[in-house]
N, C-alpha and C positions, 0 to 999 in steps of 0.2 A: 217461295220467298226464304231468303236468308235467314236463319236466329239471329238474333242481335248481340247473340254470346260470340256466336262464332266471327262476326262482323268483327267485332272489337278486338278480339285474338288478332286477327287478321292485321288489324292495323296496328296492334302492339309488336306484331312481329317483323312488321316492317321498320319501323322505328328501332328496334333494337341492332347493337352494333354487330356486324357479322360474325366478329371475332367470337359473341357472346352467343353468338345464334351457334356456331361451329361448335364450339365447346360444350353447348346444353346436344345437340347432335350426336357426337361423336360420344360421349356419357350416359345418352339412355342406348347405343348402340352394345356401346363396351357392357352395360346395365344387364342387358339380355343374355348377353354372351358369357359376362363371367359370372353369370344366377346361372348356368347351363352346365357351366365347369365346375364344380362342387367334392367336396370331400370326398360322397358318394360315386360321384361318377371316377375319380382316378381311381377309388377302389376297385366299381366295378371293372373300369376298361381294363384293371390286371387281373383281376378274378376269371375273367372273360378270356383274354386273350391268351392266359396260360393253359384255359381250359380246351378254347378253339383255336388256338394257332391264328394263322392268317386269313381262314375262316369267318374270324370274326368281324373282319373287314363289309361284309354284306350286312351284318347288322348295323353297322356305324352307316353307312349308304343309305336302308330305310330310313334308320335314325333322322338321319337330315334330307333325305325327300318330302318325309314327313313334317321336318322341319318349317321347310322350306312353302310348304302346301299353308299350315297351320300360320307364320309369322307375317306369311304377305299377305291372309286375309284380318289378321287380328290389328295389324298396325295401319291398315289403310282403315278399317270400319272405325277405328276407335281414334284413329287421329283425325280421322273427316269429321265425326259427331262431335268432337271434342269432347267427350264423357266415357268414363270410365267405364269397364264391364258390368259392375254391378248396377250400377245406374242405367245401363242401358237395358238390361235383363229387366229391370222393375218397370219401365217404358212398353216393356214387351208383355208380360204377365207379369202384375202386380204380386210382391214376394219372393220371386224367381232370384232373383236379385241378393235377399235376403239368405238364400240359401246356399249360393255361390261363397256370400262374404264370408260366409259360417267356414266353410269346408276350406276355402284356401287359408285362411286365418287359423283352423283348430290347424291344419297342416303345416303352415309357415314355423307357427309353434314350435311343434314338434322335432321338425327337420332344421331349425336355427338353435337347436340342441345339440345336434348333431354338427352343424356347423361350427361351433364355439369348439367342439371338442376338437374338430379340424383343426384350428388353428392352436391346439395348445399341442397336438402332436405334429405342430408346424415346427413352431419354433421347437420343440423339443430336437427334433431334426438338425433343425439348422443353427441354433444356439447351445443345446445340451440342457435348457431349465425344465423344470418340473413341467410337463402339462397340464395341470389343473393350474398352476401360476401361469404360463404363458398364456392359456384359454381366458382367462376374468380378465388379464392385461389386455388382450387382444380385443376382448368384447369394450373394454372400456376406452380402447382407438375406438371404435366405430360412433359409440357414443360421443365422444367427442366432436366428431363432425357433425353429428345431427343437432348438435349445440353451438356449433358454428355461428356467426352472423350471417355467415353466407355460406350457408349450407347446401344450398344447392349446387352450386359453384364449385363448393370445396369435394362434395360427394362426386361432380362427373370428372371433377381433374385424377380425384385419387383411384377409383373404378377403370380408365384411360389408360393409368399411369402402371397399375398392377398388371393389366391386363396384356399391356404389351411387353411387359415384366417376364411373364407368363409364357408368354409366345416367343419370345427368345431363347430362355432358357432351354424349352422344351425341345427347339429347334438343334442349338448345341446339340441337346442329350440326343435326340434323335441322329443325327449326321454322324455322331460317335460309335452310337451301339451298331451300325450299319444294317436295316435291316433288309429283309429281301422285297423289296418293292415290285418287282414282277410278281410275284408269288402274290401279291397282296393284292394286287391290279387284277389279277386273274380271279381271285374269292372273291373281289366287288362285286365281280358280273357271274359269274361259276361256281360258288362255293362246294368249299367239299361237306362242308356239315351247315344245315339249317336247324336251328334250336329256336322256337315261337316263342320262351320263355323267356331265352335271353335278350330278345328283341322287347317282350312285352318292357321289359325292366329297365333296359335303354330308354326306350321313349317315352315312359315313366318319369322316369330321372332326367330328362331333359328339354321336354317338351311340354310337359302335364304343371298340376298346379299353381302357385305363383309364378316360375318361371315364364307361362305364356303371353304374363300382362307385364314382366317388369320392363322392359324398354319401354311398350308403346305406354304406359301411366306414366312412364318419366317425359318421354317426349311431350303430352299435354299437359303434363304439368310445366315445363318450361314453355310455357306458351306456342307451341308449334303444333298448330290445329286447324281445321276447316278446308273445305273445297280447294282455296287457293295454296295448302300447303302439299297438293298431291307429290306433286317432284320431291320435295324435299324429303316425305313417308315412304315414298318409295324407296328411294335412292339409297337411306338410311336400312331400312331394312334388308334391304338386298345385302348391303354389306355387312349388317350386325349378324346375319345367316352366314355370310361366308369366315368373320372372324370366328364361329361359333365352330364351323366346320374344318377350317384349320387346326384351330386348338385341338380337337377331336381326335384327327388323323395323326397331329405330331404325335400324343400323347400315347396312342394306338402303336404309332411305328418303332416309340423310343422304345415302350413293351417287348415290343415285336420282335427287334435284333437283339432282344438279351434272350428268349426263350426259345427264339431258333439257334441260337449261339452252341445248345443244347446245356444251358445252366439249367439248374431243377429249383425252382422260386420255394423254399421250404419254410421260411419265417411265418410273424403273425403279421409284421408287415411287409408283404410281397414287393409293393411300390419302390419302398425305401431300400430292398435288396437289389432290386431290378437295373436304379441308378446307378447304386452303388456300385454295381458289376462294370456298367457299363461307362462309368467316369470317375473308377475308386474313388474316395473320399470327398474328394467337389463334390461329385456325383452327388452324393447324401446330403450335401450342405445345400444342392441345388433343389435336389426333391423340396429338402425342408423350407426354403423359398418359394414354390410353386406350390407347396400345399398350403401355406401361410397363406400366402396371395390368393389360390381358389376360392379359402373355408374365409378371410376377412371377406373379400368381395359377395359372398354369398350371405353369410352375416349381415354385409346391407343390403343387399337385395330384396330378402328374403323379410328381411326387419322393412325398409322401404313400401315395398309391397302388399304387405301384408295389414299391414296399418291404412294403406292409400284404399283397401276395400269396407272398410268401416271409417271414412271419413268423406266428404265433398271435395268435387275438382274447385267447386270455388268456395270450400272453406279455409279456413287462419290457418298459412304456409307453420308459423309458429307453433299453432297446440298441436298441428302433426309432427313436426319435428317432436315437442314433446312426449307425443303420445307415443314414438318409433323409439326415444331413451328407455319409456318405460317398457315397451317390448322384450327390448333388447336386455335390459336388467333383470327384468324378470326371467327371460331365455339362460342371463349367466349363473343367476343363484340355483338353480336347477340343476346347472351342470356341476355348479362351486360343489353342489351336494351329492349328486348320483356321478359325476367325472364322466359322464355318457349320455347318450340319450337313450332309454329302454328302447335294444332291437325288437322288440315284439312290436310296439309302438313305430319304429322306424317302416317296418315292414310295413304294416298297417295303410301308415301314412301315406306311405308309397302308392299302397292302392286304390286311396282316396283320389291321391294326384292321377293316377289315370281314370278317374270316374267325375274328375271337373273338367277334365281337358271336352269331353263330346259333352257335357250339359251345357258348359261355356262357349265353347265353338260353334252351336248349335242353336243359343242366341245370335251369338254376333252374324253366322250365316243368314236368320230369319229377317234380322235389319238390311242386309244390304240385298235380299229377296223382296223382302215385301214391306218398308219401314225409310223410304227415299226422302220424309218426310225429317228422320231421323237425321241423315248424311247432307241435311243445307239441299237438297234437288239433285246432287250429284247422281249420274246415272255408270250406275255398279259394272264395271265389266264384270261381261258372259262368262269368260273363259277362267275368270278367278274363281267365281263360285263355283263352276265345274271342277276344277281342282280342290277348291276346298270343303264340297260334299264328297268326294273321293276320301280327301285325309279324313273327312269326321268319321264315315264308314271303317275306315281302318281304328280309326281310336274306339268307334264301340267294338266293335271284335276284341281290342286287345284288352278293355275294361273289363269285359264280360272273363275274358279267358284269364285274366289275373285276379279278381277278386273275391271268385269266392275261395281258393287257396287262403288270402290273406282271412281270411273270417273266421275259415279254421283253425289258420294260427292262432287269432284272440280269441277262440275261445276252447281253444286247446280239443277241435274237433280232429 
């Protein structure tokens, strides 16, 4: 028998106008996707790719296999139940739940530290202001919209709107720097170097903690939930995987033609050098746009997110918006005061983020195993969860193999 949650979702999402159903859509897609593209990761993908060449092309490949394994089981289990992870984890073992919300929230933290800082070495980029002024200015855009009347509205248009912002630009930078595409086609499948480290640290950083729930809590949060919304969960995800995977590869390619060019990337910041080579002075102005756009849209994600696992899918739209201002304020005076977010703590963080991705993956697989009671009757394809005990297995291996490093770090072993 049907929930009678899920019944009522059902009919409120019919009744809503398409236009508004497309737009909450296309917002937790973009949600996913530019929570995925982060400060962090244009760091890494040049850190990376100066270090592996075209090489590093096979790790962006796992990257988004695993992706890809990890996002079609999470947005179908959680859009069918219509309940959030942690609520489902506590359904599952009483407290489980509890400990999820802990870990992604002390993480969202941490790492919306580091995203503020993103955007104040954005606009620095792309305006010439201070970044401690552009980062509080920046954090205080995003608040703004969570103060919105219609915030949710105003949050999937602007998320949409960055994000294809994003993917343009990178596209230019990319077709510019001309990189060797064969060469890169051939490391996909060939690589000349395999590094487990820098793979653990990719799908870390783009797979693992808040990242894994920001689309699909957006999606049930704009009421698109239950049995009868499978098409729309699916569909939705497939593509928020593929904008995810684009972004990825431009970002990787624009890299790519400046360091095969055989320029030597020698700065503190690599990125910003890399453009620059590659589309003199635009070039910088553009980076500094594309990093704005990453670190604000992670900003809400991350803020969004984070907040949505210490709150109810059917609690006041309102006190969470509230509660996501106060996140996000708190996130900016930290930075007003440190101008960073302590790397030790980054690191850290990081390895938290690959030590929720299999506790949380590992509920939602247990629901749609043995929990039909949970998903409205809906009966689970085989072939998903065979996919996605494959991805979980590969995310404990990579927990295990990055964590205790990070442990060492804090504690200076």
């Amino acid at each position: 028998m049907q929930d009678p949650a899920l019944a009522n979702a059902s009919t409120a999402r019919k009744r809503r106008p398409r236009s508004a159903q497309r737009t909450a859509l296309l917002g937790a897609m973009f949600l996913m996707a530019t929570s995925a593209i982060g400060p962090g990761f244009i760091t890494q993908t040049t850190t990376f790719t100066v270090q592996l060449g075209a090489a590093f092309a096979f790790a962006i490949l796992i990257s988004i296999l695993v992706d890809i394994a990890v996002q079609l089981n999470v947005w179908r289990i959680i859009g069918i139940s219509g309940l959030r992870a942690q609520e489902l984890g506590d359904k599952v073992l009483p407290g489980i739940g509890w400990v999820l919300a802990a870990l992604v929230f002390a993480g969202g933290l941490v790492f919306n530290i580091g995203n503020i800082a993103g955007t104040g070495l954005g606009a620095n980029a792309m305006l010439g202001v201070d970044p401690k002024i552009g980062g509080v200015v920046s954090a205080a855009v995003a608040i703004l919209i969570f103060l919105s009347k219609r915030a949710g509205m105003a949050l999937d248009r602007i998320v949409v709107m960055l994000g294809a912002v994003m993917i343009l630009l990178m596209l230019y930078v990319a077709v510019v720097a001309a990189p060797p595409v064969g060469e890169a086609l051939k490391n996909t499948v060939m690589p000349e170097t395999v590094d487990i480290l820098v793979i653990t640290t990719l799908v870390g950083g783009t797979v693992g903690g808040y990242i894994t729930y920001a689309g699909a809590h957006r999606m049930i949060d704009s009421g698109i939930r239950g049995p009868g919304a499978v098409k729309e969960i699916t569909r939705t995800s497939v593509l928020g995987i593929i904008v995810t995977g684009v972004m990825r590869v431009l970002l990787f390619l624009a890299i790519l033609g400046v360091v095969s060019s055989g320029v030597a990337l020698t700065s503190d910041n690599q990125a910003a050098e890399a453009f620059q080579h590659a589309a003199g002075e635009i070039g910088l102005r553009m980076f500094g746009v594309i990093l704005w756009a990453a670190s604000v849209t992670s900003v809400i994600g991350a803020s969004y997110t984070s907040v949505s696992f210490i709150t109810r899918t059917d609690g006041n739209p309102r006190r969470r918006n509230l509660l996501t201002v106060a996140f996000i304020s708190v996130c900016a005076v930290i930075y007003a005061f440190l101008g960073q977010a302590p790397q030790t703590l980054l690191v850290f963080a990081g390895a938290f983020n690959g030590l929720i991705l299999p506790i949380g993956f590992a509920v939602l697989l247990w629901v749609a195993l043995r929990r039909r009671d949970l998903l409205g009757g809906y009966r689970y394809p085989v072939w998903l969860i065979v996919i996605g005990v494959m991805a979980w297995l590969v995310t404990v291996f990579l927990a295990v193999y990055s964590f205790a490093p990070a442990i060492d770090l804090l504690t200076g072993g």
